[in-house]
C-alpha positions in Angstrom: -12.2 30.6 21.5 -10.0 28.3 19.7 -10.3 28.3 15.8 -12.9 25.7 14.0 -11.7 22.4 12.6 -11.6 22.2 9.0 -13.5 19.0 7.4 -11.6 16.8 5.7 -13.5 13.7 3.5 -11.9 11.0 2.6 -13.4 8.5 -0.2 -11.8 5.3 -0.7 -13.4 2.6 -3.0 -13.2 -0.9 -0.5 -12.7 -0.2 3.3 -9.7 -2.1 3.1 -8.0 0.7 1.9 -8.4 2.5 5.2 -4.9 1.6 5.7 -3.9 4.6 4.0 -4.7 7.1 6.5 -4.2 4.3 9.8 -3.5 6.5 12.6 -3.7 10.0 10.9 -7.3 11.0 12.8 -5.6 12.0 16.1 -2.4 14.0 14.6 -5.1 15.8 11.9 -6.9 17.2 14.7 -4.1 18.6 16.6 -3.0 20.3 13.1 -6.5 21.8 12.8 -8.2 19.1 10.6 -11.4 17.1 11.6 -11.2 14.0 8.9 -14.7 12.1 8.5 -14.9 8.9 6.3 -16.1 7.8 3.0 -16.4 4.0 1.4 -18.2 1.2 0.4 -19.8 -0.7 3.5 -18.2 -2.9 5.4 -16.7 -4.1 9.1 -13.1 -2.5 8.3 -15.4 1.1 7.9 -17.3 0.5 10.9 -14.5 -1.1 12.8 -12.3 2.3 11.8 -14.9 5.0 13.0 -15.2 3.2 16.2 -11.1 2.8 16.8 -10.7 6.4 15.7 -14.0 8.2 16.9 -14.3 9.6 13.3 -17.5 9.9 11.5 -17.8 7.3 8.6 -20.0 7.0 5.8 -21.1 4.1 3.8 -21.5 4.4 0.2 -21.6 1.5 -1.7 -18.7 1.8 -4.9 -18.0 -1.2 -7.4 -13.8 -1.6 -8.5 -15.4 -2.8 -12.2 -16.4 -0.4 -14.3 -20.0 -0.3 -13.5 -21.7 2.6 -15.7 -25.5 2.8 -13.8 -24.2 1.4 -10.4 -21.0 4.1 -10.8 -24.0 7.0 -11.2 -25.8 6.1 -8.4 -22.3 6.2 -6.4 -22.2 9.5 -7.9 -25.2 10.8 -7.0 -25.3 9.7 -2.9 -21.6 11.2 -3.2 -23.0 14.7 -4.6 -25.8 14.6 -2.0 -23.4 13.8 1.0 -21.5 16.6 0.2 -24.1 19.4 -0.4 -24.8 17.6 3.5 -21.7 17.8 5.1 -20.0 20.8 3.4 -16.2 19.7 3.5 -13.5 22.3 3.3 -11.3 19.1 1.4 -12.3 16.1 -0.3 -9.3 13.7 -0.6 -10.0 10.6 -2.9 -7.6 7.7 -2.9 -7.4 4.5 -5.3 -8.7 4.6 -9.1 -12.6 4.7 -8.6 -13.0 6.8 -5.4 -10.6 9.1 -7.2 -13.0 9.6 -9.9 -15.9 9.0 -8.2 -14.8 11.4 -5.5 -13.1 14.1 -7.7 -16.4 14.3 -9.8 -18.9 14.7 -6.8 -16.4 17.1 -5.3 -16.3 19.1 -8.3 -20.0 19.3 -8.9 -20.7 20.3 -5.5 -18.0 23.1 -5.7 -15.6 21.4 -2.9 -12.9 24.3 -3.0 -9.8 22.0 -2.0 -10.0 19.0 -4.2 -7.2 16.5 -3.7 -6.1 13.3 -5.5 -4.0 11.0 -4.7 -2.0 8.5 -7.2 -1.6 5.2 -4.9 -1.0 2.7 -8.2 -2.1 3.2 -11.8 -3.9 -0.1 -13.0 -3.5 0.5 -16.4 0.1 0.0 -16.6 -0.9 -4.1 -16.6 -3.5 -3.4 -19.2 -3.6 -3.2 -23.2 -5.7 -2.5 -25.8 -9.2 -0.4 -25.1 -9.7 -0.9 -21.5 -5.8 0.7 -21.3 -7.6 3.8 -22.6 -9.9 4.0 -20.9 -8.2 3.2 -17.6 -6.0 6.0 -18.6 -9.0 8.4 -19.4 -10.9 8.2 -16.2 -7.2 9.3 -14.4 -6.8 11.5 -16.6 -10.4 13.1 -15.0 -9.4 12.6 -12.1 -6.5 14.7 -11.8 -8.1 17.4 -14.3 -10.8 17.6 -11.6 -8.8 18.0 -8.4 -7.3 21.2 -7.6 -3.7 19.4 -6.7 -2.4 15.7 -7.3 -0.2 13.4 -4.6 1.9 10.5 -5.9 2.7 8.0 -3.1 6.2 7.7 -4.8 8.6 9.9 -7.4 8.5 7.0 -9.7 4.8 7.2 -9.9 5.1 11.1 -10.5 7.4 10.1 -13.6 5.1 7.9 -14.9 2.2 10.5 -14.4 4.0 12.8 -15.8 5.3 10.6 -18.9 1.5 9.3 -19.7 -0.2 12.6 -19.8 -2.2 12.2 -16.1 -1.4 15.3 -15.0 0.6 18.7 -15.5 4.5 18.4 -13.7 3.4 21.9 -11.3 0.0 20.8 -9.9 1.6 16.8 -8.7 4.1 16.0 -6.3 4.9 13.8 -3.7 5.1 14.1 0.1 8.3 14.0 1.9 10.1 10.8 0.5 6.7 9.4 -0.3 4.4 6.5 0.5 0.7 6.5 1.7 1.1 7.0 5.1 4.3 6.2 6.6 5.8 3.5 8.8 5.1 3.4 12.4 8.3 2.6 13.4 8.1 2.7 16.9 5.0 0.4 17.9 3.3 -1.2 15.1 6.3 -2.0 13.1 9.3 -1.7 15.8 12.5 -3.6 15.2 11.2 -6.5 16.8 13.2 -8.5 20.2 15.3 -12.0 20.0 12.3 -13.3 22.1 10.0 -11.8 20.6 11.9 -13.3 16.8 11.7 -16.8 19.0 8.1 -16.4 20.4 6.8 -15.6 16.8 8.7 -18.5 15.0 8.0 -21.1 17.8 4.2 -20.3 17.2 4.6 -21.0 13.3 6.7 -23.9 14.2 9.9 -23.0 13.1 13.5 -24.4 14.4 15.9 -21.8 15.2 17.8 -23.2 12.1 15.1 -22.5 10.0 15.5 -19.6 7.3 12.0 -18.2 6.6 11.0 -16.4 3.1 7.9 -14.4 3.8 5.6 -12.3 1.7 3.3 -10.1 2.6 0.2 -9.1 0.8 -2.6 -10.3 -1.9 -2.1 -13.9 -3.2 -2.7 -12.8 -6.6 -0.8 -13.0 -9.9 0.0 -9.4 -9.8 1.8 -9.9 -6.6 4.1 -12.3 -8.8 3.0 -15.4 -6.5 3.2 -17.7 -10.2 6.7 -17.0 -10.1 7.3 -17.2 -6.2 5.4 -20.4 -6.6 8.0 -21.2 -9.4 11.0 -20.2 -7.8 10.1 -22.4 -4.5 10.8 -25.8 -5.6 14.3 -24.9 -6.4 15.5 -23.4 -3.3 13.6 -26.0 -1.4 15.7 -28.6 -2.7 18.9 -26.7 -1.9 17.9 -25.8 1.3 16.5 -28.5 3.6 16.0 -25.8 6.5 14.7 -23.1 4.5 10.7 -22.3 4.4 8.2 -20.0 2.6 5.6 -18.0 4.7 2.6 -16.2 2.9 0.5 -14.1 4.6 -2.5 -11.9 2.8 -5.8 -13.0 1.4 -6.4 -14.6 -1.6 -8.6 -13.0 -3.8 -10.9 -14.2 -6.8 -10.2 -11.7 -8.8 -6.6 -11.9 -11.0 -5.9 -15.2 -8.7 -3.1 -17.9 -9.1 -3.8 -20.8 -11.3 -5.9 -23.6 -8.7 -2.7 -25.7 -9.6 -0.4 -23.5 -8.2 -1.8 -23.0 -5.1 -3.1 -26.7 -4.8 0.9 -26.9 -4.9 2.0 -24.2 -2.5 -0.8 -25.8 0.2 0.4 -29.6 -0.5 4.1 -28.5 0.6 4.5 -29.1 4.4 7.3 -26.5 4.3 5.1 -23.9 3.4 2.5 -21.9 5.5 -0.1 -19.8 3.7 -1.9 -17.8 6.6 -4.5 -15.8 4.8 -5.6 -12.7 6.0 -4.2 -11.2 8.9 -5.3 -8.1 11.0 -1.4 -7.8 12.5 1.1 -8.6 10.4 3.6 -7.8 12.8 3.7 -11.9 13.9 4.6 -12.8 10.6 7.1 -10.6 9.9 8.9 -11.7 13.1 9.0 -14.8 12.5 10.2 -14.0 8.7 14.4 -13.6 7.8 13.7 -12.3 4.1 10.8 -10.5 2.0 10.3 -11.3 -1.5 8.1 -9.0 -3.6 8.5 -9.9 -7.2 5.0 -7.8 -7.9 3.8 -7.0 -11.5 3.0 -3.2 -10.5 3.3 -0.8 -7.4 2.5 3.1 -6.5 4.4 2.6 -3.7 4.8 -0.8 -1.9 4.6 -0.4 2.3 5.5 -4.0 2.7 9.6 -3.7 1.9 9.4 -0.5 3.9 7.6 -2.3 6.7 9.8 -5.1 6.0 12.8 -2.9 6.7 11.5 -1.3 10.2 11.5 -4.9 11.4 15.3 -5.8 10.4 14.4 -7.5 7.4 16.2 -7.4 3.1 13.7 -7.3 0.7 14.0 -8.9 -3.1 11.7 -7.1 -5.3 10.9 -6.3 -8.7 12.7 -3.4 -10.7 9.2 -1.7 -11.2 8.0 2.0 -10.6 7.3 2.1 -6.7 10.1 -1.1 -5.8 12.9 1.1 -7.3 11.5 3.7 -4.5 11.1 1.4 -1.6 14.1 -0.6 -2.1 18.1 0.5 -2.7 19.7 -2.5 -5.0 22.4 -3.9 -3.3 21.9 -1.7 -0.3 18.4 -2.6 1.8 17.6 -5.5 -0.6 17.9 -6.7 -4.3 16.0 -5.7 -7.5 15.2 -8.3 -9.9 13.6 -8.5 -13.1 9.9 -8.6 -13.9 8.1 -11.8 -14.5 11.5 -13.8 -13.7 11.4 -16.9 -11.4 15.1 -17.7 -12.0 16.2 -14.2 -10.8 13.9 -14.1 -8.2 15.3 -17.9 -7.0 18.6 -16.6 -7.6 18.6 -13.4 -4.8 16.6 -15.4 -2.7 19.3 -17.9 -2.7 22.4 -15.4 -2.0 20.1 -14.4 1.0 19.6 -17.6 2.7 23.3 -18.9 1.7 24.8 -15.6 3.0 23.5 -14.5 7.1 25.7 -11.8 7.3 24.3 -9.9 3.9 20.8 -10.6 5.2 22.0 -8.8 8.7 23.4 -6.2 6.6 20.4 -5.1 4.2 18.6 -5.3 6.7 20.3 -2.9 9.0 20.4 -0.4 6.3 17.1 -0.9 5.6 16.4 -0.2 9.4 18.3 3.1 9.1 16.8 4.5 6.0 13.1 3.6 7.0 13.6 5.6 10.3 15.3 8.5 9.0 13.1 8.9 5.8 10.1 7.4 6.1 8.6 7.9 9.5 4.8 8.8 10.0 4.9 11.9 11.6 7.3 13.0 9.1 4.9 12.4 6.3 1.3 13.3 8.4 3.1 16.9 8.9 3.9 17.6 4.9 0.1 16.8 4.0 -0.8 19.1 7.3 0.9 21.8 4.9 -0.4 20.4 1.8 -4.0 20.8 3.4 -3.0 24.4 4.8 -1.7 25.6 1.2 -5.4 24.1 0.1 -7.8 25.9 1.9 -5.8 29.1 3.0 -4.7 30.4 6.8 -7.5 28.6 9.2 -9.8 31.1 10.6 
């Protein structure tokens, strides 16, 4: 008789976030690991136990800071627990990390694991800094061992008190969960580059700028928005391609989007399930984001071919090599940001370039089964030999 699979629990504030462990279920399993489920309710968490024949559960988590509705979180956490009896709990993004490191704690969880994907703070002042800063300071006291998605984040975990430098560390090269190189995010075919574009309506002289992710301030869509106009006028067959949802909270002034969605050379798609269309149909990435753990989009960027201008930021400075895969601009800069984005679409053969070392460093550094196989050992270390 083979041994038993130990239980891994997952909490994640928004369902959304199951991105971070996409694909893992399967390759957990093989390694010993049964992984069930745990966020607020929705059609991603119900959509995810049914593509993964996982056990989900729905527990209903606000991102505010919510004092009574955060207890009640507490308490259905606590009592799913003493339920289930997990061997790990693993608790991603800021509130599931403290929500899920205090119900792990109080129900004596032995393996406890947190991991840093951002730190919202950073983009914060005055008392709600602090107490940002407080509840992740909890949240790695309570867990037995602490993951940053990138070294940068360690240093800045590390620099702000978080955590001790021996109990976090980062898997492999880093990042969430990888890049499926081979399927999801496979250095895409001339047709299917052609089949993609023709679809958005794009000539084959046409030189797209995409970004990928939430239309929100953070994101540094104000100064994408800014830097637009001026490469639009320079460049008669260049266009600008956003795809991600736009969200109420921390959104673009109305006026700058009321722009963006007058311009018949841009296309804002809003949500989408695949990005892989977009990306194919897109011949440079710009990310000029406020704040990043560790960004997946200049990584997935690079699987498909693609350069990447992003912002010299903790996370960026991980997922991109200045001068290398992409450029690194300043923070809160339209005129850099216009400025790389014009070498790019005035130079083909640097875009071919950066994007080709991109290619190469994604695939030998940042693959998925790379990654899945260090946490594997992480989990091991955790619990002990399995029985």
């Amino acid at each position: 008789m083979g041994s038993r699979l130990r239980l891994v629990v997952h909490v994640f504030t928004v369902p959304l976030s199951l991105r971070f462990i996409r694909g893992q279920p399967a390759f957990m399993k093989a390694h010993g690991f049964e992984l069930q489920v745990v966020s607020s309710p929705g059609a991603e968490l119900t959509n995810f136990g049914s593509d993964y024949s996982v056990a989900v559960h729905a527990v209903s988590m606000s991102r505010r800071i919510t004092p009574l509705r955060d207890l009640v979180s507490l308490a259905r956490l606590c009592l799913l627990f003493r339920r289930l009896r997990p061997d790990i709990v693993h608790a991603h993004t800021p509130k599931g990390g403290l929500l899920g490191m205090m119900a792990a704690w109080l129900t004596r969880v032995p393996c406890r694991i947190y991991t840093i994907h951002g730190l919202p703070f950073m983009m914060k002042t005055g008392p709600l800094r602090r107490l940002l800063v407080a509840t992740e300071r909890i949240s790695c006291g309570l867990a037995s061992s602490v993951l940053a998605v990138s070294v940068s984040m360690r240093t800045v975990a590390i620099s702000q008190r978080l955590c001790l430098h021996d109990k976090i560390e980062v898997l492999a090269a880093g990042t969430s969960n990888g890049i499926d190189t081979r399927v999801a995010f496979a250095l895409p075919t001339k047709d299917e580059r052609d089949r993609a574009r023709a679809a958005f309506g794009y000539s084959s002289e046409a030189c797209v700028i995409g970004f990928v992710g939430r239309v929100v301030k953070d994101k540094g869509i104000c100064e994408l928005a800014a830097a637009w106009p001026l490469l639009a006028a320079e460049f008669p067959q260049a266009r600008l391609l956003l795809a991600g949802p736009e969200e109420s909270v921390d959104a673009p002034p109305r006026s700058t989007m009321e722009r963006l969605r007058a311009d018949p050379r841009v296309s804002m798609l809003g949500y989408v399930a695949d990005p892989r269309a977009a990306y194919c149909a897109i011949d440079i990435v710009a990310l000029p984001s406020y704040r990043e753990g560790f960004p997946v989009v200049p990584l997935e960027a690079a699987a498909m071919g693609l350069p990447v201008v992003a912002t010299a930021i903790p996370g960026c400075t991980d997922a991109v090599v200045d001068g290398h895969t992409g450029t690194l601009i300043a923070v809160r800069n339209s005129q850099a940001l216009a400025n790389a984005l014009r070498t790019y679409l005035a130079t083909p053969a640097l875009r071919l370039t950066h994007g080709q070392h991109g290619l190469e460093r994604v695939r030998s550094q940042f693959s998925q089964e790379v990654l899945w196989s260090e946490l594997a050992r992480h989990y091991r270390r955790g619990i002990g030999p399995l029985a």
